[in-house]
Structures are given as C-alpha cells and as structure tokens.
C-alpha positions as CSV (number, residue, x, y, z in Angstrom):
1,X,-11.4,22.2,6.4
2,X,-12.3,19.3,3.6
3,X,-13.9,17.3,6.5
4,X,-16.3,20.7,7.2
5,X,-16.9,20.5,3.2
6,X,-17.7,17.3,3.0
7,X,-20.2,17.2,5.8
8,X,-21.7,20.2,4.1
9,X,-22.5,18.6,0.5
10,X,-23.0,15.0,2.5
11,X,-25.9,16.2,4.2
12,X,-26.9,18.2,1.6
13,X,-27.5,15.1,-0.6
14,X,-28.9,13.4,1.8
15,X,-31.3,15.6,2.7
16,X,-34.4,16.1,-0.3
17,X,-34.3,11.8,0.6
18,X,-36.0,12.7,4.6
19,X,-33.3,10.9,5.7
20,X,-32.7,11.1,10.0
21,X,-30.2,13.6,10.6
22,X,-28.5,11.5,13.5
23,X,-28.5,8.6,11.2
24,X,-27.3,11.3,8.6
25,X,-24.5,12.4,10.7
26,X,-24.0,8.5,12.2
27,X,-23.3,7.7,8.0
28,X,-21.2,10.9,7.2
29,X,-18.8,9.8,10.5
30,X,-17.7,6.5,9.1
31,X,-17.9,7.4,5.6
32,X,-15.0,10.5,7.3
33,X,-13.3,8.0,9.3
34,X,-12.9,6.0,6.4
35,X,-11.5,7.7,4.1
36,X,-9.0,10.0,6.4
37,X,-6.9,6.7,7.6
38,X,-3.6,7.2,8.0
39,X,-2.9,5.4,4.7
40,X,-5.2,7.1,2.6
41,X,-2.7,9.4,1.1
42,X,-4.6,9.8,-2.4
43,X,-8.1,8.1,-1.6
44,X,-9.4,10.3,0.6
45,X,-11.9,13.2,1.1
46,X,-10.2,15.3,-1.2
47,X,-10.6,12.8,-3.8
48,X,-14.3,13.0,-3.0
49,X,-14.3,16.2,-3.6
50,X,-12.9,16.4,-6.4
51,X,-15.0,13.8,-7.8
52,X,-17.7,15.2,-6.7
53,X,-16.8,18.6,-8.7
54,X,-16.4,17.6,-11.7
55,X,-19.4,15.5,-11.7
56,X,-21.1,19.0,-11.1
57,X,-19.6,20.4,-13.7
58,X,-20.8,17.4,-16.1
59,X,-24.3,17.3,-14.5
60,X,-27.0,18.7,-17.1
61,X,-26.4,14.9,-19.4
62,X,-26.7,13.1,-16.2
63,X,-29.8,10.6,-15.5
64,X,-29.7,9.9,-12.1
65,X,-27.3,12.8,-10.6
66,X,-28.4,11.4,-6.6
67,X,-26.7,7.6,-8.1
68,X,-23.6,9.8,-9.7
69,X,-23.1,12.0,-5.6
70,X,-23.7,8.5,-3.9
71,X,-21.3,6.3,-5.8
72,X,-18.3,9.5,-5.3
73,X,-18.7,9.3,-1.7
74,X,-18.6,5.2,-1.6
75,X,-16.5,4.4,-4.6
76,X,-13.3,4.2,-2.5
77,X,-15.1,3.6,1.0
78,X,-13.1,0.1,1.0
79,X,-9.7,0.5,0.2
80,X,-6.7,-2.2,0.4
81,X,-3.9,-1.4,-2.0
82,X,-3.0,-5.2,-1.5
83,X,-6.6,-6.5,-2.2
84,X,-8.4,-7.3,-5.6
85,X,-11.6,-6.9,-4.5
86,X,-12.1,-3.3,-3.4
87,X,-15.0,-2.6,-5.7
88,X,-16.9,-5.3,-4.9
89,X,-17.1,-4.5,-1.3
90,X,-17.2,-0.7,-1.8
91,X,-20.5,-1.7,-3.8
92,X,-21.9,-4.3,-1.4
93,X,-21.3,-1.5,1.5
94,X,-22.8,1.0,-0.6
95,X,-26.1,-1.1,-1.4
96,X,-26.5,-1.9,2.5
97,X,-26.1,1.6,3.6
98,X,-28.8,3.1,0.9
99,X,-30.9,0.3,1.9
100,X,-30.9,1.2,5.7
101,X,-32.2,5.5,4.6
102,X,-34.8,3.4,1.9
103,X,-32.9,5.2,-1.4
104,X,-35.1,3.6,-4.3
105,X,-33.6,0.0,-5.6
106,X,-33.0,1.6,-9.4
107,X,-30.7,4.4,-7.6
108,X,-28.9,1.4,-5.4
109,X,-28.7,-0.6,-8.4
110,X,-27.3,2.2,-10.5
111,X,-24.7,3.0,-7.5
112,X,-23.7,-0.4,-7.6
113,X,-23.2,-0.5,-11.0
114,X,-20.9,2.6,-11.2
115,X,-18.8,1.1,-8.8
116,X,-18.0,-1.5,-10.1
117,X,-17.3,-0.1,-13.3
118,X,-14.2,1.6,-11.4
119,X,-12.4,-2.1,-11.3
120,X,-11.7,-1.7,-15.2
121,X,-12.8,2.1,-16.1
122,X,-14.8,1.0,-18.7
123,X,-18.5,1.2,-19.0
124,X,-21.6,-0.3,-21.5
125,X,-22.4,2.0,-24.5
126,X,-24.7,4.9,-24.1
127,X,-24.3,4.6,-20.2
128,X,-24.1,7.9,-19.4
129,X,-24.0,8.3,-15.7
130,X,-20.9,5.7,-15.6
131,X,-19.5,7.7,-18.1
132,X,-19.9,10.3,-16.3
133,X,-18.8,9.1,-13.3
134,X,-15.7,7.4,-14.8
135,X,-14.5,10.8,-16.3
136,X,-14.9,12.1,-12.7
137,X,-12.7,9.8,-11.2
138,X,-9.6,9.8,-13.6
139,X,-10.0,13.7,-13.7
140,X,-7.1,13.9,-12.1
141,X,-5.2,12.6,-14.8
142,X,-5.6,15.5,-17.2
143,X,-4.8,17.9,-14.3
144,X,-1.6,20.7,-14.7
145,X,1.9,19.2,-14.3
146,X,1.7,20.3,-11.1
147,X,-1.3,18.5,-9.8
148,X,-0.4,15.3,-11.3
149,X,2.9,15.2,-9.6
150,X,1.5,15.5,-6.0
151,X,-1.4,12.6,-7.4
152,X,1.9,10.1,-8.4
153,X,3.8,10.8,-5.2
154,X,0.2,10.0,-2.7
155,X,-0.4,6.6,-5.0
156,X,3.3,5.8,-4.7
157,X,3.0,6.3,-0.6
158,X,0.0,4.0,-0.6
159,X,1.7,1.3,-2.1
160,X,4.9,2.1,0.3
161,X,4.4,-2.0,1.0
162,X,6.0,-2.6,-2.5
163,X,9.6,-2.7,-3.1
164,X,10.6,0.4,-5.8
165,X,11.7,-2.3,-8.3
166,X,7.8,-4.2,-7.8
167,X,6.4,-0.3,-8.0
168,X,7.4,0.8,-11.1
169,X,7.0,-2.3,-13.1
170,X,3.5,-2.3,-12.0
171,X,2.7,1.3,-12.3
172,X,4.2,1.2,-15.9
173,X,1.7,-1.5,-16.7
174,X,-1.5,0.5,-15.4
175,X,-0.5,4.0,-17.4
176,X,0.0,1.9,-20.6
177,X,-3.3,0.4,-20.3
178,X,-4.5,4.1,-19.9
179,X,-2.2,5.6,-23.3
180,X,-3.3,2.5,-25.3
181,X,-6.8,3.4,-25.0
182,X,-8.4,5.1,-28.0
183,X,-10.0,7.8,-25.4
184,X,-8.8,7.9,-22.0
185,X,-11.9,10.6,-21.6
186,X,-15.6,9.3,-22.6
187,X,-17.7,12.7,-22.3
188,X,-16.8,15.4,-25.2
189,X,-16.2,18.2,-22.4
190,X,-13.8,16.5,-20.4
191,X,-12.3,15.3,-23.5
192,X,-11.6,18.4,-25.3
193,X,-10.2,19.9,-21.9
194,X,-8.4,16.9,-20.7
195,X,-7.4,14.2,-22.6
196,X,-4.3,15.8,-24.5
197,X,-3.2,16.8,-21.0
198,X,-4.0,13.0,-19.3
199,X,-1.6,11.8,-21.6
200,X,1.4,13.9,-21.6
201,X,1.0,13.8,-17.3
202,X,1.0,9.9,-18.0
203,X,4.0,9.9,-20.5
204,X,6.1,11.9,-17.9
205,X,5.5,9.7,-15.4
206,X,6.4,6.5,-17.1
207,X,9.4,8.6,-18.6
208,X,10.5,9.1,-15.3
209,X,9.5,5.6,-13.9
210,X,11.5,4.3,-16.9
211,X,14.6,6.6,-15.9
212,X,14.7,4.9,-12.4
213,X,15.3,1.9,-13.9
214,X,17.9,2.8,-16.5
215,X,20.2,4.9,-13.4
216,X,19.8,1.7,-11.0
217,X,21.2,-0.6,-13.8
C-alpha cells in the first residue's frame, strides 16, 4: 500500500519538471528498493511519507516547496547505521540524480543543502525551507505516546549490531542533545502542536533507557 502511495506523489512531483516517465519510474524503483531493505525498520517509505506530510501541511512559508518534496524522498536514500557519513552521500546521490532529469542548479543546491543539515538538525537563520524540512523530519518526535513507542523500538532494531549496554548509552546521548535545545521545533505551528509533546515522548524514553540500566546493576 505505502509503495502504491509513494509512486503516486513520486511521479506527481516529478511530473510539472517534463521529466521521461520510464526514467521517472527507472528513479522511483531504486529510490523503493532503497528504502524498503530489510533493515530499514524506521527509514523507510513510511518515513517519507510522513515527511512528506507534514511538509504539506507547513507549505504556504515555504520558498522552494519542489527542493523541500525532493530532499524527503533522498534525505535517507543512503543509510548505514554504522557509518558517519550518510548525509553526505544521500546529498551527493541526490545532486546526480536531479542532474540526470535537468532540475535547476538553485533547487539541487537547495536539496543538497537540506540534507545535509539532517547530520546536526540545525539550520542558518531565516532559512526557512531547512527549517521547514528539519521540523518535518523530527515530527515524529512530538507524536502520541503511542506513535513514539513503535519509532523507539524500529531505531532500536536498526542498530540490533550494538550490544544493549552500547545502545542505551548512545541513545541517552542523542535525546539529551535534543531536551537541551532551547526549541526542539523551529516553525511556530509545529511548535505550538509539538514541542511539549517531543519532550515528554523523549523524557520517557530515556526514563526507561535509564531504568534498564539501574535493573541490570
């Protein structure tokens, strides 16, 4: 069902650029087969979608709204859980593919730039789109109870590699970057809606990592 979605709004997006539909459907295969790898437990084309939604929802500040759909649907299109370099490749595969259907170098650029931005989740002032796109991606965290729960079991699955001891520590460390933030939202609608939610979901959950560790000693 989500691969049938996806297609839909894929081609959709593509499609005011004149862009070949058998190239169309040639990018929309590997940018499917990508994210539905057997280890992509969280990273996947329900992410996309998701992304993808809320970005819709955020769309009338947005400069370049074409930049905002193609960075959702490459943002993650390289992903190693072990590597530290995910971004940068996601971008660089990005920038060749919108090369290939001749997107305009300011969208590619602007792509690029949002993707990166995902390595730290921080963005220059006034840059809307990023902001934008930013707030998209950690939507998640501001989600019900419910929602966040089946989000902290997928990442934990796609770090599986790590021993539970190595997990938590490091998991602790990312949501305290995240609560010691004076916003973890940057947009005033997300914010409102969100943010108070984002960080109880993020307090539970190192709460809980932090109650592993006290029943194993």
């Amino acid at each position: 069902m989500y691969a049938a979605i996806a297609s839909t709004k894929f081609h959709s997006l593509l499609a005011p650029f004149g862009v070949n539909p058998v190239i169309s459907q040639e990018i929309f295969t590997d940018i499917a087969s990508a994210y539905s790898s057997a280890d992509r437990h969280y990273h996947n084309l329900t992410h996309i979608l998701q992304v993808l939604q809320i970005i819709d929802e955020m769309r009338l500040p947005a400069e370049n709204p074409a930049a905002l759909e193609f960075a959702a649907w490459f943002h993650d299109i390289i992903y190693d859980p072990k590597a530290k370099d995910n971004e940068e490749k996601s971008a660089e595969y990005a920038t060749n593919i919108l090369r290939i259907i001749k997107i305009t170098s300011s969208t590619i650029d602007k792509v690029a730039k949002i993707i990166l931005a995902t390595k730290t989740h921080q963005a220059p002032d006034n840059d809307i789109d990023t902001y934008i796109f930013l707030d998209a991606d950690l939507s998640i965290l501001g989600a019900s109870s419910f929602e966040y729960h089946i989000y902290a079991r997928a990442i934990r699955k796609e770090y599986s590699w790590l021993s539970e001891v190595e997990y938590r520590l490091g998991r602790i460390q990312v949501l305290q970057k995240f609560l010691k933030r004076e916003r973890i939202y940057f947009n005033a609608q997300i914010f409102d809606t969100r943010e108070i939610k984002a960080r109880q979901n993020i307090q539970t959950e190192i709460e809980s990592l932090s109650a592993v560790n006290i029943k194993k000693m």
